[in-house]
BATI-800695 format. One record per atom (N, C-alpha, C, O): x, y, z; atom name; residue number from 1; residue in one letter. Coordinates in pm, whole numbers, m for minus. Last residue first. Layout:
% BATI-800695
u,v,w,name,resi,resn
X,Y,Z,CA,NUM,A
...
% end
This chain:
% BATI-800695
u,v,w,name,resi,resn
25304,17440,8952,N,127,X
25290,17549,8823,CA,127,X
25091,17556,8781,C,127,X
25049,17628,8691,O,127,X
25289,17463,9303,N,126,X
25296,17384,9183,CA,126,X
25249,17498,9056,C,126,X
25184,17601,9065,O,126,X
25480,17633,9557,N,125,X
25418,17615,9439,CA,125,X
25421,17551,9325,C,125,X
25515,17559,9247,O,125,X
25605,17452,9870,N,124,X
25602,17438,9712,CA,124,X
25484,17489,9615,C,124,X
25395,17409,9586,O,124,X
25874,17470,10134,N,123,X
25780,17542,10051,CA,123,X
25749,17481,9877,C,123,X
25833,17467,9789,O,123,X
26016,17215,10274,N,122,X
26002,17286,10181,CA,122,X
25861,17331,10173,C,122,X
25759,17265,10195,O,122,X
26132,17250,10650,N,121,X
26057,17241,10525,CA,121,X
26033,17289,10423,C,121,X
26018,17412,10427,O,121,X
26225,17231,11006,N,120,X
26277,17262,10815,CA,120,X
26184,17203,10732,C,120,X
26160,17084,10756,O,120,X
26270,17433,11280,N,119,X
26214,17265,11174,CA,119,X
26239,17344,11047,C,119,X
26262,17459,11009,O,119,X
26294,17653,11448,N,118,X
26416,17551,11388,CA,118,X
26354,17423,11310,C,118,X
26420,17320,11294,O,118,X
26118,17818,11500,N,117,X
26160,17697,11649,CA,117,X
26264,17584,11572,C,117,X
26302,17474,11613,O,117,X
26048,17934,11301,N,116,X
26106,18002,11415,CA,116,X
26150,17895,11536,C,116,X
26209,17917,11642,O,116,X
26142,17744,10992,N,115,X
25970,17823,11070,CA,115,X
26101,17829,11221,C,115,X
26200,17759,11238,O,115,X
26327,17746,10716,N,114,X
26343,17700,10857,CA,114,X
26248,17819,10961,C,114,X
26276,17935,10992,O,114,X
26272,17624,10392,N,113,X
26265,17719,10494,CA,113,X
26320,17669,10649,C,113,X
26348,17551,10675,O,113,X
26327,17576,10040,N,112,X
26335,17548,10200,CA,112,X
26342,17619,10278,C,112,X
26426,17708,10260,O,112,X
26115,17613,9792,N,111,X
26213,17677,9877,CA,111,X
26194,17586,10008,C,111,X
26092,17542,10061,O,111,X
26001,17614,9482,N,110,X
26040,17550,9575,CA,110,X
26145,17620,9667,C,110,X
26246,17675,9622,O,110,X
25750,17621,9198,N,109,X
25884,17722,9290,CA,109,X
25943,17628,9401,C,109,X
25892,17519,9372,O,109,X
25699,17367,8939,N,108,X
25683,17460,9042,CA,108,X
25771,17501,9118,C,108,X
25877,17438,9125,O,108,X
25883,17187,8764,N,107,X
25719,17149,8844,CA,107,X
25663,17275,8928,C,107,X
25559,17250,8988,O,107,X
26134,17268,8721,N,106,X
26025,17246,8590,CA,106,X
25900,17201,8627,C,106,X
25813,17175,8544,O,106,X
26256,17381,8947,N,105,X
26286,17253,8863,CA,105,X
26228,17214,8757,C,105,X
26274,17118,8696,O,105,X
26309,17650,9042,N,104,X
26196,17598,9002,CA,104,X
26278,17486,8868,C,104,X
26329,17505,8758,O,104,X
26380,17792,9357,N,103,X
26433,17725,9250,CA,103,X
26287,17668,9171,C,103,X
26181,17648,9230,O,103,X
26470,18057,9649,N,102,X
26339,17994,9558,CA,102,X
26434,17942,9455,C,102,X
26542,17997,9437,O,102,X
26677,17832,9816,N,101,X
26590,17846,9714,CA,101,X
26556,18035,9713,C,101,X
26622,18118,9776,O,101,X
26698,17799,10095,N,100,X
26761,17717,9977,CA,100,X
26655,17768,9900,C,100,X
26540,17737,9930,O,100,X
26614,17963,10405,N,99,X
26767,17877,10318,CA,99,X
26778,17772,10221,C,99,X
26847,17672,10241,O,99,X
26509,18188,10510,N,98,X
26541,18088,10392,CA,98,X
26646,18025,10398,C,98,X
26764,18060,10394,O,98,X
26359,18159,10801,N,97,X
26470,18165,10784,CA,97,X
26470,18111,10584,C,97,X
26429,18001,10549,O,97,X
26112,18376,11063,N,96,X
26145,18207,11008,CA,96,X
26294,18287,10890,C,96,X
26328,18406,10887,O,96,X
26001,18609,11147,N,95,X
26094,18529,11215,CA,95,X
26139,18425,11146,C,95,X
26238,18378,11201,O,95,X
25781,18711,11001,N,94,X
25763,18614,11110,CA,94,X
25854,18532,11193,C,94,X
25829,18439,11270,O,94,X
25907,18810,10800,N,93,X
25833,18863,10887,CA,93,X
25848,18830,10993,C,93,X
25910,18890,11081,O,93,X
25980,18546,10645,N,92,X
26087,18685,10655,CA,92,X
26042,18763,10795,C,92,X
26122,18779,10888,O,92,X
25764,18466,10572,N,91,X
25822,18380,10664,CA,91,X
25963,18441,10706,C,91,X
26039,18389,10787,O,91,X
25614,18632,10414,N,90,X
25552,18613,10585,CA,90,X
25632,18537,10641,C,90,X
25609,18514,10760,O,90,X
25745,18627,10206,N,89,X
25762,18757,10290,CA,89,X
25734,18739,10404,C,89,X
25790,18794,10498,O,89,X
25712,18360,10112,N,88,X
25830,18414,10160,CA,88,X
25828,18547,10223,C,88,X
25920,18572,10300,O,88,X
25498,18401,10061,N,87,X
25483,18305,10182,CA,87,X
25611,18286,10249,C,87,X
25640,18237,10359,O,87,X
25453,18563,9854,N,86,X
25362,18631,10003,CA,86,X
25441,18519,10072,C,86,X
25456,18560,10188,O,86,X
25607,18392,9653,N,85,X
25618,18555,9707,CA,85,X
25567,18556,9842,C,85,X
25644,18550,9938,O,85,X
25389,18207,9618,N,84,X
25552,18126,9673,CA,84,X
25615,18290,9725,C,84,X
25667,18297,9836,O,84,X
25102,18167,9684,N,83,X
25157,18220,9647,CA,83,X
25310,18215,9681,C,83,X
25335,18223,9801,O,83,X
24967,17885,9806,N,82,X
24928,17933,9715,CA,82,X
25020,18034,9609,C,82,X
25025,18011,9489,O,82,X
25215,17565,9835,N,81,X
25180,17714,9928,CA,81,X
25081,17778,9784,C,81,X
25108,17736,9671,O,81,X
25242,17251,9988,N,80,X
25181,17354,9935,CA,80,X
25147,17474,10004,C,80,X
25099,17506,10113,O,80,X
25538,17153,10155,N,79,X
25407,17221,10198,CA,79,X
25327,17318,10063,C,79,X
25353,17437,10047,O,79,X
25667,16836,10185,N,78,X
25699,16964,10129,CA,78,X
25499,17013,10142,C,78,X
25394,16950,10139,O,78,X
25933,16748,10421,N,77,X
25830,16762,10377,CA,77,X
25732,16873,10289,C,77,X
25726,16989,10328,O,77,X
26203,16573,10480,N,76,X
26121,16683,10429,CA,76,X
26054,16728,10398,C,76,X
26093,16790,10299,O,76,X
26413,16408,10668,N,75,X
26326,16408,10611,CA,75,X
26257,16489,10570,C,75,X
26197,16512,10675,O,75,X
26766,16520,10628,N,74,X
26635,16468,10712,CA,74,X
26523,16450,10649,C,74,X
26538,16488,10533,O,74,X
27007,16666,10578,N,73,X
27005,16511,10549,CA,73,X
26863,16490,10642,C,73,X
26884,16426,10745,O,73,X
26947,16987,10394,N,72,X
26945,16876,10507,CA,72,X
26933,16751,10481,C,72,X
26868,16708,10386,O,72,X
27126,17035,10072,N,71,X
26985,17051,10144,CA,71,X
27035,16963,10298,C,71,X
27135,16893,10307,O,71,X
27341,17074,9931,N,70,X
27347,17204,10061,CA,70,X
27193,17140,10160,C,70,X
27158,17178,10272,O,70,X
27223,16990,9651,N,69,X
27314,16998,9708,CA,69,X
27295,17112,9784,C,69,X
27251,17220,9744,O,69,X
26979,16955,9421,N,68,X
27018,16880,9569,CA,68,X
27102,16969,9660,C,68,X
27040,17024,9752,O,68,X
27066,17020,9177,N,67,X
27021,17113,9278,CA,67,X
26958,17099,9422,C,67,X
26911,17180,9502,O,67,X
27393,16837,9249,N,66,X
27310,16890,9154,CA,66,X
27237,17010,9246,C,66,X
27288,17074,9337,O,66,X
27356,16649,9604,N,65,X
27454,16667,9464,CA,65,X
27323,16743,9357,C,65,X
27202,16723,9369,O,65,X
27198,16420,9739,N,64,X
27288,16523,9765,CA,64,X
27356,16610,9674,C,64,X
27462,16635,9732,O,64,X
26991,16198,9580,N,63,X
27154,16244,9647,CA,63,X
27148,16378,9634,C,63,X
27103,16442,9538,O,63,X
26688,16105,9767,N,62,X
26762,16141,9646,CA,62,X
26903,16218,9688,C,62,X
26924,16280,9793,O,62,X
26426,15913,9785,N,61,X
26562,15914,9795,CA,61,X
26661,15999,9705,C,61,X
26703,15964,9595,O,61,X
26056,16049,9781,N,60,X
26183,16038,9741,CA,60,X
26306,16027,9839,C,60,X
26314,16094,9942,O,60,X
25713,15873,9847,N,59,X
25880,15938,9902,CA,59,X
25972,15940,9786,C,59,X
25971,15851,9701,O,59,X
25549,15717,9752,N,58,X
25524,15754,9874,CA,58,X
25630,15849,9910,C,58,X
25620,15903,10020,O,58,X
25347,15562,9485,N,57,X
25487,15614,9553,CA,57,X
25449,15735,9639,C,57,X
25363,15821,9620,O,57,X
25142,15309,9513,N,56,X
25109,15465,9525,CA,56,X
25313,15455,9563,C,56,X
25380,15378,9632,O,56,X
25102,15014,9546,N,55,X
25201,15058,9422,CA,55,X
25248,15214,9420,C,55,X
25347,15255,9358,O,55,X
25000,14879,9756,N,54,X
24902,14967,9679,CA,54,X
24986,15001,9552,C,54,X
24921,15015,9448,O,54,X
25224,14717,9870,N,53,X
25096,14669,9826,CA,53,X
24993,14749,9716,C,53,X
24929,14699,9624,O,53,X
25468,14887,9887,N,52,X
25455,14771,9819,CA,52,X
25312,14678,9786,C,52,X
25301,14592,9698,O,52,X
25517,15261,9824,N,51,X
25421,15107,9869,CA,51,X
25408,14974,9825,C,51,X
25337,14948,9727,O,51,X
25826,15331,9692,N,50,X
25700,15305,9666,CA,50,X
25619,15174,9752,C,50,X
25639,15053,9752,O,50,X
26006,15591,9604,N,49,X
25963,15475,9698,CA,49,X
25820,15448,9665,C,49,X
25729,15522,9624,O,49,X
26261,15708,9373,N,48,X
26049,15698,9426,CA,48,X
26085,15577,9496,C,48,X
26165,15488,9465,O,48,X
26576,15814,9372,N,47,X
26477,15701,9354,CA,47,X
26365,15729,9448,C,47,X
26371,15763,9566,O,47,X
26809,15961,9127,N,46,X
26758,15949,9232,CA,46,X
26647,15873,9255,C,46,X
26592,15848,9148,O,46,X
27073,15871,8948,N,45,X
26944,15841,8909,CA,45,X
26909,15913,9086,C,45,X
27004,15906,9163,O,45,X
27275,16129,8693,N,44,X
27246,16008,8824,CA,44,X
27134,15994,8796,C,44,X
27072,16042,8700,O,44,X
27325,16274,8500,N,43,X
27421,16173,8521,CA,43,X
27399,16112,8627,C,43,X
27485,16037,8672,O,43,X
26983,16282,8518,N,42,X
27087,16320,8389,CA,42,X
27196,16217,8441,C,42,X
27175,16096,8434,O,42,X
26791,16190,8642,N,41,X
26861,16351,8730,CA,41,X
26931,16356,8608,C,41,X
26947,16475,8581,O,41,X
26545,15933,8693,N,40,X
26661,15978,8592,CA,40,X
26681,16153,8656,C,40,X
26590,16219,8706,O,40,X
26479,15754,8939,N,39,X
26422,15882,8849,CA,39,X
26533,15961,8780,C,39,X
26598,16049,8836,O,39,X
26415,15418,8969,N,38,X
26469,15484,8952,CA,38,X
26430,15646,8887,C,38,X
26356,15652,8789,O,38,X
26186,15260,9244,N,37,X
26248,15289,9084,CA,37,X
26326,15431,9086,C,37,X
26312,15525,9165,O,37,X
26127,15048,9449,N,36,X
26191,15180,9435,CA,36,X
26183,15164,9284,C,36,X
26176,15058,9223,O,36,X
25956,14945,9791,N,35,X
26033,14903,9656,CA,35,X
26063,15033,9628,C,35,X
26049,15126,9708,O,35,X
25937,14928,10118,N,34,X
25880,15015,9994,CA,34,X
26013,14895,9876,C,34,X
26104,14814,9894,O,34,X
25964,14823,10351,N,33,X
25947,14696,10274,CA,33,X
25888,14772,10154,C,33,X
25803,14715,10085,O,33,X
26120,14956,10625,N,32,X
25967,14947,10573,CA,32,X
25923,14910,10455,C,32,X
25818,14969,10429,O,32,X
26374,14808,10627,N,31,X
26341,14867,10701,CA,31,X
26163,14833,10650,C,31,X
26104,14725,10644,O,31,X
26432,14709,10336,N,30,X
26456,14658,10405,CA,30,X
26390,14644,10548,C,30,X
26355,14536,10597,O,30,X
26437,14996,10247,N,29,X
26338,14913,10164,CA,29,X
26349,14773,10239,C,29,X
26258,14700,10200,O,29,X
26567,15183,10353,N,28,X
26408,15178,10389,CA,28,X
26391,15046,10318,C,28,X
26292,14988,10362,O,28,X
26811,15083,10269,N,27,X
26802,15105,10461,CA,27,X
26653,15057,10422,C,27,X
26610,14943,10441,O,27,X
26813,15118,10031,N,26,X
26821,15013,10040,CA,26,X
26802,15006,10174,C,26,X
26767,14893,10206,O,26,X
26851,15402,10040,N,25,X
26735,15359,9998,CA,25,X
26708,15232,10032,C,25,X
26593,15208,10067,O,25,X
27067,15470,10134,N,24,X
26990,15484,10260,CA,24,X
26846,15427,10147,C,24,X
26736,15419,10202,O,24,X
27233,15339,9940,N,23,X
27247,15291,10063,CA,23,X
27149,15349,10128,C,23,X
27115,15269,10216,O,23,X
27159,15535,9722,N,22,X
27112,15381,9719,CA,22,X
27157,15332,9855,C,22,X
27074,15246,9884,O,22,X
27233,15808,9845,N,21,X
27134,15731,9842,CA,21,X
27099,15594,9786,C,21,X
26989,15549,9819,O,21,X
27444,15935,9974,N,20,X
27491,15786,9980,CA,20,X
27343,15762,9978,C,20,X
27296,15707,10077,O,20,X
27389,16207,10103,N,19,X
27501,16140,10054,CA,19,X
27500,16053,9961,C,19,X
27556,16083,9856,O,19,X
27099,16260,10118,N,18,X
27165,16229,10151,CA,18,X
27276,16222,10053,C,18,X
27256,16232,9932,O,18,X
26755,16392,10137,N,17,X
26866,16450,10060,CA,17,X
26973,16381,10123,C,17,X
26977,16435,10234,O,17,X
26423,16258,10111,N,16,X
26559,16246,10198,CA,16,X
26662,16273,10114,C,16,X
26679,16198,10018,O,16,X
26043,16396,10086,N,15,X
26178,16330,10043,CA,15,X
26306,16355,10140,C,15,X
26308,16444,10225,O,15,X
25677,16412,10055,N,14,X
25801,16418,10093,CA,14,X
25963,16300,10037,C,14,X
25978,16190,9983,O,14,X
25432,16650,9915,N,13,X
25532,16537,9899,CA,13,X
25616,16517,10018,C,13,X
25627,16616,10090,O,13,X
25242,16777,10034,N,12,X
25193,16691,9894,CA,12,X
25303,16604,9871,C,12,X
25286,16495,9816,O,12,X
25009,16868,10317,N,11,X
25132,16811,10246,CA,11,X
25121,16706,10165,C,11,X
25056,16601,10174,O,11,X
24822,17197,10197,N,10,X
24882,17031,10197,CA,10,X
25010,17023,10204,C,10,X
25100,17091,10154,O,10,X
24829,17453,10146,N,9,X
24811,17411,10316,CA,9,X
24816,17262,10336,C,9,X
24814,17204,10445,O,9,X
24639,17424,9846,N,8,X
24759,17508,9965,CA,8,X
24726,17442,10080,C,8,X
24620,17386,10108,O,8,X
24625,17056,9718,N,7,X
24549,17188,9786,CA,7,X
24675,17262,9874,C,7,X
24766,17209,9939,O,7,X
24848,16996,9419,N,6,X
24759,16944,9551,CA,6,X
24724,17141,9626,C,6,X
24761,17257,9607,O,6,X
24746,16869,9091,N,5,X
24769,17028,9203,CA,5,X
24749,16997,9323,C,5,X
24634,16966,9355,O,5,X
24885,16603,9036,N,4,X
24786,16663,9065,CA,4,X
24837,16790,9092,C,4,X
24955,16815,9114,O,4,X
25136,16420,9074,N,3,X
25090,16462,8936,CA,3,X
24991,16531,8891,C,3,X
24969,16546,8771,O,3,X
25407,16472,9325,N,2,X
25250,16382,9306,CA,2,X
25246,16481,9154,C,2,X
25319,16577,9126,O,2,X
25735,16369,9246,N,1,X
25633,16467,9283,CA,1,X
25497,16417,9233,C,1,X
25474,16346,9135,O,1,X
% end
């Protein structure tokens, strides 16, 4: 996760919930030529991608499993929100869908949503 507050209505991160992430990490790094380090989870590691010229990490790989687990295998993008309450009520309102969360990992609230035409994204207040 970036190390700033990013602005509501940004997108501040994204990441891939799979199975079998050193295999789909090793896909991209092959694929679009990021490098990686490791991000300690406790009994696993999940892994930052990272630009190979500028060094900026760009993405997470991370397994499936822990408070991972249940998310979509797709790419994700996560959407600063100002208030993580109001943005769940308007997305209750508005037709859209929770499904995972609210959770707060020790960086801010986080929820996945699904907006009315079926795309998926996380919601994120930063602390």
């Amino acid at each position: 996760m970036p190390n700033k507050k990013p602005e509501a209505g940004s997108i501040s991160w994204r990441d891939l919930t799979v199975k079998d992430a050193p295999r789909v990490r090793d896909f991209y790094k092959k694929v679009v030529g990021w490098k990686s380090s490791a991000a300690s989870m406790g009994a696993y590691d999940d892994y930052c991608m990272i630009a190979p010229k500028s060094g900026e990490t760009v993405a997470g790989i991370c397994h499936a499993r822990g408070p991972n687990k249940g998310l979509p295998a797709q790419w994700l993008i996560y959407i600063h929100v100002a208030n993580m309450k109001k943005s769940l009520a308007a997305v209750k309102k508005l037709g859209g869908k929770i499904l995972h969360g609210p959770r707060d990992p020790g960086c801010g609230s986080m929820t996945v949503i699904r907006d009315p035409a079926g795309a998926v994204c996380m919601l994120y207040q930063a602390q």
